[in-house]
C-alpha positions as CSV (number, residue, x, y, z in Angstrom):
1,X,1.3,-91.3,101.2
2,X,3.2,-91.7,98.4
3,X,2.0,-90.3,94.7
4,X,4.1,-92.7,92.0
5,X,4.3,-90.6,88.9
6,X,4.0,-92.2,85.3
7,X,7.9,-92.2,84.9
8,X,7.7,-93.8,88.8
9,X,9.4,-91.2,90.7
10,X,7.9,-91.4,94.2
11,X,6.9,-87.7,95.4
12,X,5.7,-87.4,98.4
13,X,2.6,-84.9,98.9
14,X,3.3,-81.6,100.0
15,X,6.5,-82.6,99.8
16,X,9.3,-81.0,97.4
17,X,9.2,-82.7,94.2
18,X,11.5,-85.2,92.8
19,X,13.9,-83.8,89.6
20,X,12.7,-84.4,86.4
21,X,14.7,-87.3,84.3
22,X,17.8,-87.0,82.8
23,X,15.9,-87.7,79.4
24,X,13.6,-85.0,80.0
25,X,16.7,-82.2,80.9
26,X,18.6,-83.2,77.7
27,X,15.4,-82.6,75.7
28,X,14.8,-79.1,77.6
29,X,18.4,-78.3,76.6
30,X,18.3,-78.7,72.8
31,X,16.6,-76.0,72.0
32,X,19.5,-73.8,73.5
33,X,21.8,-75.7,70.9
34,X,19.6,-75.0,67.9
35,X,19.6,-71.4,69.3
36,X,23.1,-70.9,69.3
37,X,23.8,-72.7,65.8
38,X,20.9,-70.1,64.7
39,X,22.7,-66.9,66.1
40,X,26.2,-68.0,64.9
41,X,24.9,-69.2,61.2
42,X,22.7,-66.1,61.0
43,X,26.4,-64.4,62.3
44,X,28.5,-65.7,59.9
45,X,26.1,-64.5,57.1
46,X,25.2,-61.1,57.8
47,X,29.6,-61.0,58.1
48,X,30.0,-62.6,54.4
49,X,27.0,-59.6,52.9
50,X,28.7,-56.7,55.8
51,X,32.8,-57.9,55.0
52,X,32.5,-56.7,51.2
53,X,31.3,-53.4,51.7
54,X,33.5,-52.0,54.7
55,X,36.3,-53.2,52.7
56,X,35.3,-51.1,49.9
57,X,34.4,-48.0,52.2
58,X,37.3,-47.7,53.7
59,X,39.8,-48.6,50.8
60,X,37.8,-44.8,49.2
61,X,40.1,-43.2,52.0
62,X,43.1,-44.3,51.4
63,X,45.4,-42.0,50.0
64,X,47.5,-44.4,48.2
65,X,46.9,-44.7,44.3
66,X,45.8,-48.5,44.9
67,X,43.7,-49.7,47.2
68,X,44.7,-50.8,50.3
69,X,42.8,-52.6,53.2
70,X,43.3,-51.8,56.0
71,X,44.4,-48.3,54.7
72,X,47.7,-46.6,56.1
73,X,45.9,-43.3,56.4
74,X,43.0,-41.4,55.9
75,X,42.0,-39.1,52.8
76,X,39.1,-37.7,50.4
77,X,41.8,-37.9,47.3
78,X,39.5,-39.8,45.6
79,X,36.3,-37.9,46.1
80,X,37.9,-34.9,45.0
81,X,38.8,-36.5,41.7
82,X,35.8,-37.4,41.2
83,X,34.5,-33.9,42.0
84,X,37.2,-32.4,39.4
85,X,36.6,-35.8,36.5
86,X,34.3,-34.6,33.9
87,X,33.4,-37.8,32.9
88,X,32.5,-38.8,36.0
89,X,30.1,-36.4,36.4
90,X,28.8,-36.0,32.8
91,X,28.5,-40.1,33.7
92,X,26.3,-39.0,37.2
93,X,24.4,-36.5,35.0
94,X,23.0,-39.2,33.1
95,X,22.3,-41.9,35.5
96,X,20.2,-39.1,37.7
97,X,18.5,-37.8,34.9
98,X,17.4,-41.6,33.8
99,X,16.5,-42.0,37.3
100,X,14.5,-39.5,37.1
101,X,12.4,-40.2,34.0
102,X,12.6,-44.1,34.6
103,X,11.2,-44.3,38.0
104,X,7.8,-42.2,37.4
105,X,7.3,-43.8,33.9
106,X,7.2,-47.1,35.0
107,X,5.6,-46.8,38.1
108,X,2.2,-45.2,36.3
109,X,2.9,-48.2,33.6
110,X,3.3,-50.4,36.3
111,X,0.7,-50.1,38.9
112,X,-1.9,-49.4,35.8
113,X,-0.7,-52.8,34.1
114,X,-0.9,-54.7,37.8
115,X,-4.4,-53.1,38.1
116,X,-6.2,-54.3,34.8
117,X,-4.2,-57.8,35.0
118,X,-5.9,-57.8,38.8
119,X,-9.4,-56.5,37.5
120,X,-10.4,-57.0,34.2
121,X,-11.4,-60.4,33.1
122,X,-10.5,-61.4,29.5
123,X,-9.3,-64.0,27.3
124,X,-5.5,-64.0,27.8
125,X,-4.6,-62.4,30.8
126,X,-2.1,-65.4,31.7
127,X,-0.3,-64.8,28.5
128,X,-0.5,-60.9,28.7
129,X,0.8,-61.5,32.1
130,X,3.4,-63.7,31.4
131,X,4.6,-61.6,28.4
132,X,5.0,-58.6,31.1
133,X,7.2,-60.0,32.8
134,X,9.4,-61.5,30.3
135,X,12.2,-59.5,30.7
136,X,13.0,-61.1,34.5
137,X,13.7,-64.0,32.9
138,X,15.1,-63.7,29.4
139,X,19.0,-63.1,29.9
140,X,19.8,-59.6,30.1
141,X,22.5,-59.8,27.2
142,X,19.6,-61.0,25.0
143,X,17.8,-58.4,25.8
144,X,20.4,-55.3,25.5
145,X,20.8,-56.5,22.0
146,X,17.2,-56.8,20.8
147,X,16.7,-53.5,22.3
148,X,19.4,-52.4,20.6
149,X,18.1,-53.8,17.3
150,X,15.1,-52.4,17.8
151,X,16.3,-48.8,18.8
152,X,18.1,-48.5,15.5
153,X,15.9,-49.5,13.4
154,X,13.6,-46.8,14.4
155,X,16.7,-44.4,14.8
156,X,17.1,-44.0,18.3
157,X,20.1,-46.1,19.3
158,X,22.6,-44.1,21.9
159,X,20.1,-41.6,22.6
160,X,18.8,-40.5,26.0
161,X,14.8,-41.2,24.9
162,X,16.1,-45.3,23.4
163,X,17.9,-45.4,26.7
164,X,15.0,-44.9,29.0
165,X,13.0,-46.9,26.9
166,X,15.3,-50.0,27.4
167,X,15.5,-49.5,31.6
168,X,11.7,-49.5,31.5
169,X,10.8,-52.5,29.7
170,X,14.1,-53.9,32.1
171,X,12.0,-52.4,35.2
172,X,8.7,-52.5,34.6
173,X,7.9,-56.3,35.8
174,X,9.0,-55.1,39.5
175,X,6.5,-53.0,39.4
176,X,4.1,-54.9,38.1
177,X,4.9,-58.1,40.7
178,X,4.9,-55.7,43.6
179,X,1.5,-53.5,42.6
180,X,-0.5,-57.5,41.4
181,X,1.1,-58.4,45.3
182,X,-1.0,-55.2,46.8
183,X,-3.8,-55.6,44.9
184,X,-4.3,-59.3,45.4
185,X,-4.9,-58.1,49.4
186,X,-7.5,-55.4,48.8
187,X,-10.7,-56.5,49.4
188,X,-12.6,-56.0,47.0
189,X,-15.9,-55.0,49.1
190,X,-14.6,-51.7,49.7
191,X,-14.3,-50.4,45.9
192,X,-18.1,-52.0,46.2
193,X,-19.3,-49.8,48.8
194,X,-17.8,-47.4,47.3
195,X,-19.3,-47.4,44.4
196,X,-23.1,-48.3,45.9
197,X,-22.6,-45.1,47.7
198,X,-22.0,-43.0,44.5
199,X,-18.7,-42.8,44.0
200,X,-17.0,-43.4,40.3
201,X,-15.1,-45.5,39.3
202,X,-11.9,-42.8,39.2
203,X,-12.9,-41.5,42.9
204,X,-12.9,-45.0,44.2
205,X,-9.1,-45.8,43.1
206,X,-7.9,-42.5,44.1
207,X,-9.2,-42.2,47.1
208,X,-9.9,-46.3,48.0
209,X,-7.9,-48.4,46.2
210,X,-4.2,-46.3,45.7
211,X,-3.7,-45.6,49.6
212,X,-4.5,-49.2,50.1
213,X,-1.6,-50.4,47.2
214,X,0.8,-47.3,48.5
215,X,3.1,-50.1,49.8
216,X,3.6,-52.0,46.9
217,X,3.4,-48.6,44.3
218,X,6.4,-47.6,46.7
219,X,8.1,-50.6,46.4
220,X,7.7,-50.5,42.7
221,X,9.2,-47.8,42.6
222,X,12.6,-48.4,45.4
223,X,13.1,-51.3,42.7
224,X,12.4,-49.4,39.4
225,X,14.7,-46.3,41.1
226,X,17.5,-49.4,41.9
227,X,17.5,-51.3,38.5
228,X,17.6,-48.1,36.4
229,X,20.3,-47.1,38.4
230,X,22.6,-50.1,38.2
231,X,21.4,-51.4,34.8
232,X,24.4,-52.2,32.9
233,X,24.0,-55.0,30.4
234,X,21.1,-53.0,28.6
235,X,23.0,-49.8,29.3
236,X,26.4,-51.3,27.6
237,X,24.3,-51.9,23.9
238,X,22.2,-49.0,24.1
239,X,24.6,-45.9,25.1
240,X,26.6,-44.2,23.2
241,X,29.6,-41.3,24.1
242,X,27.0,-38.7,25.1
243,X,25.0,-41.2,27.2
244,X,27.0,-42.8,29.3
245,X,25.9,-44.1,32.2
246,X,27.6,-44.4,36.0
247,X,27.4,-48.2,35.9
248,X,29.1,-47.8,32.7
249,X,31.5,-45.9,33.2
250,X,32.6,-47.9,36.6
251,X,32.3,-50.9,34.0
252,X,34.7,-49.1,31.9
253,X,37.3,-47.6,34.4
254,X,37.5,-51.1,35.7
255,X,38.8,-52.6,32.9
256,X,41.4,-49.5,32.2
257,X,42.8,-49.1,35.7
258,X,42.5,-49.8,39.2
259,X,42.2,-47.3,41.8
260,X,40.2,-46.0,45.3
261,X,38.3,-43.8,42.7
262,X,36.0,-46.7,42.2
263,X,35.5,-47.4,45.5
264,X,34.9,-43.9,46.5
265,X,31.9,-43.9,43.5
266,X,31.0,-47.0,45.3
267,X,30.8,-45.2,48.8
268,X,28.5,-42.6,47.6
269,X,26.2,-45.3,45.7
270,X,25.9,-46.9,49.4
271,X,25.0,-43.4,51.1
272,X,21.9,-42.9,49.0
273,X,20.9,-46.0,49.8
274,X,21.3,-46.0,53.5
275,X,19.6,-42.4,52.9
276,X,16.7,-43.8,51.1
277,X,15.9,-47.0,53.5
278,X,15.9,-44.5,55.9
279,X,13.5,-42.1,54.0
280,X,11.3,-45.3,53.4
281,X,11.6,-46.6,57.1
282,X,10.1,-43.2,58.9
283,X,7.5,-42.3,56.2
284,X,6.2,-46.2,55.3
285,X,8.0,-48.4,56.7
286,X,10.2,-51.0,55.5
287,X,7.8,-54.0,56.2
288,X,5.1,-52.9,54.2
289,X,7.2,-51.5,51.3
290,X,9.2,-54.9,51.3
């Protein structure tokens, strides 16, 4: 006997079966198409973000006195004079040492900010929140030179202490955004138990509530680490001879000349952070820190 289908193919029982129709194969194949526009687009992208930065690698070892791309040969000229440039290193020097002071500063501001915005109820909070993180969207220009207003009146303009002070009111709403995001996913009930079992309220966010916000305090800090680093509007009004900064100084040499040293100060910016995401990929992991 013969079994008409819905479309009215015949098939015959036990029989092999009749081909779908063509409407149906063209609608099996489309998804293929989308697939392919996917990989190339996604292609084409990840070229425009990956083109930029091997030009500038390899154009740090090229032994000419421009840069060249492809280069004609290969040579660490320009990381030796970078090695033997004061200024380049008195420039390093500074950025480090920010980097250092920055990053811890506004991490503990940060993630203790993020956790009385997240826990405290009080008249304001939107507004207090809002006001924190200000700075992400009030031009950066604006805010180098109110900084810099501010820093002089009170006698502090150029130095290493005003400078520091700008990069953490310029990086403190990362971490702020990132520690809220952490907290907003804790539940709650466990800093409860906690406490019904004894525990104070100091024990319980050491030992319940920062291991469960690691991710985002980590990420807090990648960001503060990375704006304090390149910060350069900020860093243009508030550093002075003494104080200059890497990003400043690149800024700088830019606008005087134009060679490879550049791009080799570029080359090492680029190692420390393949370094780092690989630091942050085996010990975290890059999905819960991003």
């Amino acid at each position: 006997m013969a079994d008409v289908s819905k479309q009215g193919t015949p098939a015959l029982v036990g029989g092999p079966a009749s081909p779908p129709p063509a409407a149906v194969v063209r609608r099996r194949k489309r998804p293929d198409g989308l697939k392919w526009f996917s990989w190339i687009t996604g292609g084409l992208v990840y070229a425009f973000l990956t083109l930029p930065v091997l030009v500038i690698v390899l154009s740090a070892f090229s032994p000419e006195s421009y840069p060249q791309f492809p280069p004609r040969g290969f040579s660490l000229r320009w990381f030796d004079a970078l090695l033997a440039n004061p200024a380049w290193l008195a420039a390093l020097k500074n950025s480090v040492l920010l980097l250092v002071i920055v990053t811890p500063l506004t991490v503990i501001l940060g993630t203790t900010a993020a956790y009385a915005l997240a826990r405290l109820d009080f008249r304001g909070r939107e507004a207090l929140l809002a006001f924190v993180l200000s700075p992400l969207m009030i031009p950066q220009v604006v805010l180098g030179i109110a900084l810099l207003y501010v820093m002089a009146s009170m006698g502090m303009a150029g130095s290493l202490v005003g400078l520091a002070a700008g990069h953490i009111v310029v990086a403190l709403p990362y971490t702020v955004r990132t520690a809220s995001v952490s907290l907003a996913a804790v539940n709650r009930q466990l800093e409860s138990a906690s406490m019904n079992l004894g525990a104070g309220p100091w024990y319980t966010f050491r030992h319940v509530t920062l291991p469960l916000i690691k991710p985002g305090i980590v990420a807090g800090a990648v960001f503060a680490a990375v704006t304090s680093f390149g910060e350069v509007s900020v860093s243009l009004f508030m550093s002075a001879p003494s104080t200059i900064t890497m990003p400043v100084r690149i800024f700088s040499y830019v606008d005087q000349t134009f060679d490879p040293a550049v791009n080799a100060v570029s080359v090492v910016f680029i190692a420390i952070a393949v370094v780092a995401l690989v630091v942050i990929e085996k010990t975290i992991g890059l999905t819960k820190v991003m």
